[in-house]
C-alpha positions in Angstrom: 167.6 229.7 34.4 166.0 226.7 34.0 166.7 223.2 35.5 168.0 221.8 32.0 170.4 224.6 31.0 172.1 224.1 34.4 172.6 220.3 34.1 174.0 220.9 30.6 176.5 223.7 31.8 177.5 221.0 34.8 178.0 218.4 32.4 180.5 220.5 30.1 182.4 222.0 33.1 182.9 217.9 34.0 183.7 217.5 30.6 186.2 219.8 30.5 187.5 218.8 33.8 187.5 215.2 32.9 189.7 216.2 29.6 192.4 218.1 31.7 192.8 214.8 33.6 193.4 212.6 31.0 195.8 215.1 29.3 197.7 215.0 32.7 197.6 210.9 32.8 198.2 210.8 29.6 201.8 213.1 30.0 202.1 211.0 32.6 202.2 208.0 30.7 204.2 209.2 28.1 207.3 210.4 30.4 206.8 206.9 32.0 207.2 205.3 28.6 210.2 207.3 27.6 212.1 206.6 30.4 211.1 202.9 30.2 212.2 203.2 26.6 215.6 204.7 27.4 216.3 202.3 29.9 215.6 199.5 27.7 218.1 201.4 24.9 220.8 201.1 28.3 220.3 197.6 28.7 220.2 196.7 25.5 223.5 198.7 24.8 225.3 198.0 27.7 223.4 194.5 29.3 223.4 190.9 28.4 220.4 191.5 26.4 222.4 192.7 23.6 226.0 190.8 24.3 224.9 187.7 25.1 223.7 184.3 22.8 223.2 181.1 24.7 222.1 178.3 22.0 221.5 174.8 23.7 220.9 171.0 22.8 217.8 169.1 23.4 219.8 165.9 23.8 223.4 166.0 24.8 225.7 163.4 23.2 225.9 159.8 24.3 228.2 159.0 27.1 231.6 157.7 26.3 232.8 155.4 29.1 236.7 154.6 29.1 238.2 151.4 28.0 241.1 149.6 27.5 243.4 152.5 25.7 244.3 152.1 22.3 247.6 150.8 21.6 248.1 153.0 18.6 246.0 156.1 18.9 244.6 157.9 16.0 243.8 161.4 15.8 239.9 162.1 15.9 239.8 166.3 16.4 241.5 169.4 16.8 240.3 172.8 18.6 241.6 176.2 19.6 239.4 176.2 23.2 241.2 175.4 26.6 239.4 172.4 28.2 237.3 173.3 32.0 239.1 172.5 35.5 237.9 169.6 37.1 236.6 166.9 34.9 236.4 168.5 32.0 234.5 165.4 30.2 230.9 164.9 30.9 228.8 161.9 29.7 229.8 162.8 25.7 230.0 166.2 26.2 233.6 168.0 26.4 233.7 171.7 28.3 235.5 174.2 26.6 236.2 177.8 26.6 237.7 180.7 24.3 237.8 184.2 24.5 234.3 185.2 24.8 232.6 181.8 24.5 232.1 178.5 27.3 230.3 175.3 26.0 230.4 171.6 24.7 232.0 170.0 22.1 230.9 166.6 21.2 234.1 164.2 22.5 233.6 162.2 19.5 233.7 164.5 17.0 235.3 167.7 18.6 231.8 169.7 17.2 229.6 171.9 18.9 227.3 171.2 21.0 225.9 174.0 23.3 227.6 177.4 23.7 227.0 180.7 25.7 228.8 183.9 24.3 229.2 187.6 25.8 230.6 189.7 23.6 231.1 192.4 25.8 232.9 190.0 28.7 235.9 188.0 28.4 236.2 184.2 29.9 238.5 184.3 32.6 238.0 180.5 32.9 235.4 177.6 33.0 234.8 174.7 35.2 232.6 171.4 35.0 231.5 170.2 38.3 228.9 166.9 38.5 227.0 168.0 35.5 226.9 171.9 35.8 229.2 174.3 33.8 230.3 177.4 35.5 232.0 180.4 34.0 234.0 182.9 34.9 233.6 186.1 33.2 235.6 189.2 33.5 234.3 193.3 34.2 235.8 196.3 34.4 238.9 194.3 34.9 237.4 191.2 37.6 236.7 187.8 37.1 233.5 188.4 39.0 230.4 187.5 37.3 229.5 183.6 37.1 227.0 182.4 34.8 226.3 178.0 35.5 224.4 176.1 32.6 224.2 172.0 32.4 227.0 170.4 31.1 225.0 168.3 28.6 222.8 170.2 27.5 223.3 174.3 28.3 220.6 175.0 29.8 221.2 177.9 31.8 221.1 177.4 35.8 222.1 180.3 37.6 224.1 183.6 37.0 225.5 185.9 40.1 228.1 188.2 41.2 230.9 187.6 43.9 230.4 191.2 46.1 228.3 189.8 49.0 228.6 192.2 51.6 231.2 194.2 50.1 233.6 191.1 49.9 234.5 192.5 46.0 236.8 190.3 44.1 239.5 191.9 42.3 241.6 191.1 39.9 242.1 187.6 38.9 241.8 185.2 41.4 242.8 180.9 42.1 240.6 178.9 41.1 240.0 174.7 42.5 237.7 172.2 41.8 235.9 169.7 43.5 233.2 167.5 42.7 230.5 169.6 44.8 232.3 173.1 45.4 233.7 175.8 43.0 235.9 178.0 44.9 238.0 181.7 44.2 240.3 183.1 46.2 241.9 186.4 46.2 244.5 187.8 49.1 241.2 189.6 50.4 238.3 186.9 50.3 237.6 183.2 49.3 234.0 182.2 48.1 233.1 178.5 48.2 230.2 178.1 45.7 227.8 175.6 45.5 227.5 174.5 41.7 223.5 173.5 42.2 222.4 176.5 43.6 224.6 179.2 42.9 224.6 180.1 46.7 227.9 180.4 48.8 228.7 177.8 50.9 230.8 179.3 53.1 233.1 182.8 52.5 236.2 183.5 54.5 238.1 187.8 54.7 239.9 188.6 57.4 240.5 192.2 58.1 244.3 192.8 58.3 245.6 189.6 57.0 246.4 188.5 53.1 245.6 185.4 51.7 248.3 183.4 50.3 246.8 179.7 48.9 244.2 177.7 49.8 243.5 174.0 48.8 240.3 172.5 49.4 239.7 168.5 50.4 237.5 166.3 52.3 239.4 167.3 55.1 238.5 171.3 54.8 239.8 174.2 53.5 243.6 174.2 54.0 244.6 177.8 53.7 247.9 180.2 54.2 248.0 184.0 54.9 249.8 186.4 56.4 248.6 188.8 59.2 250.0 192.2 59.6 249.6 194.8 62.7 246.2 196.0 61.5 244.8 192.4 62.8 242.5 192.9 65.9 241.4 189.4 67.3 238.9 190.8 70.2 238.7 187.3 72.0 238.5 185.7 68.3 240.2 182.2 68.8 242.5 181.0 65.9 243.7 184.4 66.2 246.8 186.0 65.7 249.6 188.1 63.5 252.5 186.6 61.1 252.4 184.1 58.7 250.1 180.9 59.8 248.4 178.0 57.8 245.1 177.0 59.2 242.1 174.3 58.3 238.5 175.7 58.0 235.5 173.3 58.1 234.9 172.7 53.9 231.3 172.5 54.1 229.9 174.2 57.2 229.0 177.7 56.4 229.7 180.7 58.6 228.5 181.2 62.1 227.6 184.4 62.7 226.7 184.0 65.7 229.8 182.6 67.2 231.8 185.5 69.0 234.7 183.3 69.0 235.1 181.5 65.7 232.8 182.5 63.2 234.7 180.9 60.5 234.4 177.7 61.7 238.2 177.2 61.9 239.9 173.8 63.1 243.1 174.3 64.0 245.7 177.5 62.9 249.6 176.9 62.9 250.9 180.8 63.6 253.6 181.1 62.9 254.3 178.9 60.2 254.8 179.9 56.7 254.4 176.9 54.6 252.2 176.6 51.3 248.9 174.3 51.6 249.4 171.2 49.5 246.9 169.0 50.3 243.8 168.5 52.5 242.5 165.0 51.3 243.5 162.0 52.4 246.5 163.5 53.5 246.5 167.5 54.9 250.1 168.9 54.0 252.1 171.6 52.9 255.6 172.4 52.0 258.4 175.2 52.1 259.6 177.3 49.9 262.0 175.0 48.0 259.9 172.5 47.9 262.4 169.9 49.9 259.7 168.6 51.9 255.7 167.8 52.9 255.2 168.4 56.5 252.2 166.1 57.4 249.7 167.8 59.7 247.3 166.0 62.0 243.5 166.7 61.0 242.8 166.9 64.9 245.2 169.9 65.8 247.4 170.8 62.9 250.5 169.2 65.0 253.4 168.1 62.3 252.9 164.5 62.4 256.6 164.1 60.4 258.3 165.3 57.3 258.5 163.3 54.1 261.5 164.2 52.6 261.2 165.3 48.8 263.6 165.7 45.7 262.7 168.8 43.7 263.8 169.4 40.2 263.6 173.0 40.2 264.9 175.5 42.9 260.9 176.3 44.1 257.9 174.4 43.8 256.0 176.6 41.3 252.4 174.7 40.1 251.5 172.7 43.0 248.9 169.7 42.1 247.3 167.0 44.3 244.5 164.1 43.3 243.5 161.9 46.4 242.8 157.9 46.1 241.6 155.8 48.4 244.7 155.0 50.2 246.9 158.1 49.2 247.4 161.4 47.7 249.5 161.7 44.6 251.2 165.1 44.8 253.2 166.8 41.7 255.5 169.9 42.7 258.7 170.8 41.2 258.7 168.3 38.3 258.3 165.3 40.6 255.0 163.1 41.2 254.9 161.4 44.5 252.3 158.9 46.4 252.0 160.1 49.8 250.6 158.4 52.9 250.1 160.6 55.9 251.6 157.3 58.1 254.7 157.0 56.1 257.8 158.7 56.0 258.8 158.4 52.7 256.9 158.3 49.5 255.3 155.0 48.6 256.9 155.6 45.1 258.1 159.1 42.9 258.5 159.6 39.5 259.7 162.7 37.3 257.0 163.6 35.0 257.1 167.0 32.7 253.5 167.6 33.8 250.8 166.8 36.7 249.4 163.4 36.1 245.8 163.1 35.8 244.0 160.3 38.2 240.7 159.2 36.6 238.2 156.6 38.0 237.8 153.6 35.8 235.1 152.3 38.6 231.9 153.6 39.6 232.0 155.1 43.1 233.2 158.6 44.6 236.3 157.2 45.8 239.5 156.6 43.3 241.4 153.8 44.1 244.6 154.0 43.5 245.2 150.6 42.6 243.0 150.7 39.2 242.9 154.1 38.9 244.0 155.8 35.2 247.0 158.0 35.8 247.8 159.5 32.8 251.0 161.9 31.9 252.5 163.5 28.9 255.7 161.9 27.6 258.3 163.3 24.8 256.8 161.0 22.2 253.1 160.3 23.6 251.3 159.2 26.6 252.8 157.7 29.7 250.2 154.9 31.7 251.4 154.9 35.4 250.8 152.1 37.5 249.5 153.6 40.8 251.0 150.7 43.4 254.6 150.9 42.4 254.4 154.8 40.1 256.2 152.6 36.8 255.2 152.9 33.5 252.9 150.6 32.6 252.9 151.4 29.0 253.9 154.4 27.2 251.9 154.7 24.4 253.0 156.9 21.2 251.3 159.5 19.5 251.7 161.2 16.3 252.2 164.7 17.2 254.3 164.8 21.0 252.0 166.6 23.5 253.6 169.9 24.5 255.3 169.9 27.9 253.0 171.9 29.8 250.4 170.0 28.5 247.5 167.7 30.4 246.5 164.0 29.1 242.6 163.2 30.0 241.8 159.9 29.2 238.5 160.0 26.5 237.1 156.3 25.6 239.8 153.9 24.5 241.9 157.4 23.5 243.3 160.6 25.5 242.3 164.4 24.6 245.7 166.2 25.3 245.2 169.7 26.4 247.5 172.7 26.5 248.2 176.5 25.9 247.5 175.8 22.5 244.3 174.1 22.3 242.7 170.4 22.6 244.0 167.3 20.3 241.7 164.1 20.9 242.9 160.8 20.0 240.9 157.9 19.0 
């Protein structure tokens, strides 16, 4: 057999070889593909890629700074959308949410700005903190997805889950609002979230003990729970079983290498079963009929004294508190009081149908209470309280009265009213 014939019989059994291969690769490739394909089909069926429209604003509307209020308010808008905790107003922009949908509505005109919609989730609520929206959305029966976009704007910022470390939250949880934390709370776990990043700030879960409240202030994280038998402290400090009320550090996140007090506690009352009310300028909290506010020393928790209170209604219920620069103005029970943590009695009360609403009319991080807006619903309009002696400065009349467990925000030289029922701006 000659030289040539053998190369040429090499070169066909390569061939041949070579066509086997890519027959296998290529298989290969298409199972690869298929699957690829049916989980994109998933996704798209079940994900946000199907459910989900975010349409944003290149410029958000000009800021509407507040003035001197009207003294005969017209009606600008109407909408069907519950208005964000916290501030709901930023710059121009007013945060809103519905059923499926969180966005802006220009304050001026009560029209669209931004919006983000998941068909397949339902809005368990919205805040506005500093300039970034967060929503809550709920799944398979949790409000535990959060999805942040800027408030202007709607650019999307971050989107996460609350199950870190198996610290699930179920059901529907509290919500509060401050100007740099968003924070949930369930009896099982409380995530404090920073609206920038997305990432926890701190978490708090306590094997064996439920969660009752929380309030969070410039002085911490003023929270109540309840500790059953299952509780084993192991040399924990802070420690211990029954009801108790204690103050976590509000910023500082958790040390996990601290044997003792990982959770960066302050202080824990056991023992006592009071309801947080406030951990601002004052740190307080109150029983169950809502008689009194024990004042608690930042230091230790000691009871300082008890300001006597005069309810309304046979429990507290909502329980609301704004701080100001030289007191907290606390509404339970139908009443709104000015407390100062060195006084024994309220600097002045007032019964109001709703909370009142402190706004800023300075620049600055701190509200005085001097020239601070406090705004309340009235039976025929808006009641203007004076924040030194909590009178009526003015009680100005609208044309349709806001419903009683409605909220006044003051918008410009006007007032969006908020409720169950939707948002009314005035003008």
């Amino acid at each position: 057999m000659s030289t040539q014939v053998r190369s040429d019989d090499a070169l066909t059994r390569y061939r041949v070889s070579m066509r086997r291969s890519r027959t296998i690769y290529y298989a290969i490739i298409a199972v690869i593909v298929a699957a690829l394909g049916t989980w994109v089909a998933v996704e798209w069926s079940q994900g946000e890629i199907s459910h989900a429209s975010l349409r944003t604003v290149h410029t958000a509307p000009p800021t509407l700074p507040i003035g001197t209020p009207s003294p005969a308010p017209q009606l600008a808008w109407r909408a069907g959308d519950q208005v964000a905790l916290g501030v709901p107003q930023f710059g121009g922009t007013v945060i809103a949410f519905s059923q499926h949908t969180v966005g802006g509505r220009d304050i001026r005109t009560g029209m669209p700005t931004w919006t983000y919609t998941r068909t397949d989730r339902t809005v368990c609520t919205a805040a506005q903190l500093n300039g970034v929206t967060i929503a809550a959305y709920r799944h398979d029966g949790n409000c535990d997805e959060l999805s942040a976009f800027d408030s202007g704007t709607g650019q999307r910022r971050w989107t996460r889950t609350l199950d870190q470390d198996g610290m699930f939250v179920d059901g529907s949880p509290q919500y509060q609002v401050t100007p740099f934390t968003f924070l949930v709370a369930t009896p099982a776990v409380i995530y404090a979230v920073d609206p920038v990043t997305g990432y926890n700030r701190w978490t708090y879960d306590r094997y064996g003990c439920a969660i009752e409240h929380v309030v969070l202030g410039t002085g911490g994280a003023l929270i109540s729970q309840n500790c059953s038998d299952r509780l084993r402290c192991n040399g924990m400090r802070y420690c211990g079983r029954g009801p108790q009320i204690l103050l976590r550090d509000g910023s500082a996140g958790r040390d996990d290498k601290s044997k003792t007090n990982p959770d960066q506690i302050k202080w824990n009352r056991i023992g006592d079963p009071t309801t947080p009310v406030s951990a601002d300028t004052v740190i307080s909290s109150t029983g169950p009929r809502g008689s009194a506010l024990f004042i608690n020393a930042a230091g230790d928790g000691n009871h300082i004294h008890r300001v006597p209170l005069h309810p309304l209604t046979p429990a507290p219920g909502l329980i609301r508190a704004a701080a100001t620069d030289s007191a907290e103005i606390v509404w339970l029970s139908g009443v709104a009081y000015a407390i100062q943590g060195d006084r024994r009695l309220p600097q002045w009360e007032l019964p109001t149908i709703s909370p009142p609403v402190v706004t800023s009319v300075t620049t600055g991080d701190t509200v005085s209470l001097a020239t601070a807006r406090i705004t309340v619903p009235t039976p025929g309009g808006v009641g203007l309280i004076d924040g030194t002696s909590g009178t009526f400065r003015s009680d100005v009349q609208l044309t349709s009265p806001p419903p009683v467990d409605s909220l006044v925000f003051s918008a410009g030289t006007g007032f969006l009213v908020t409720g169950p029922s939707g948002i009314v701006a005035y003008k």
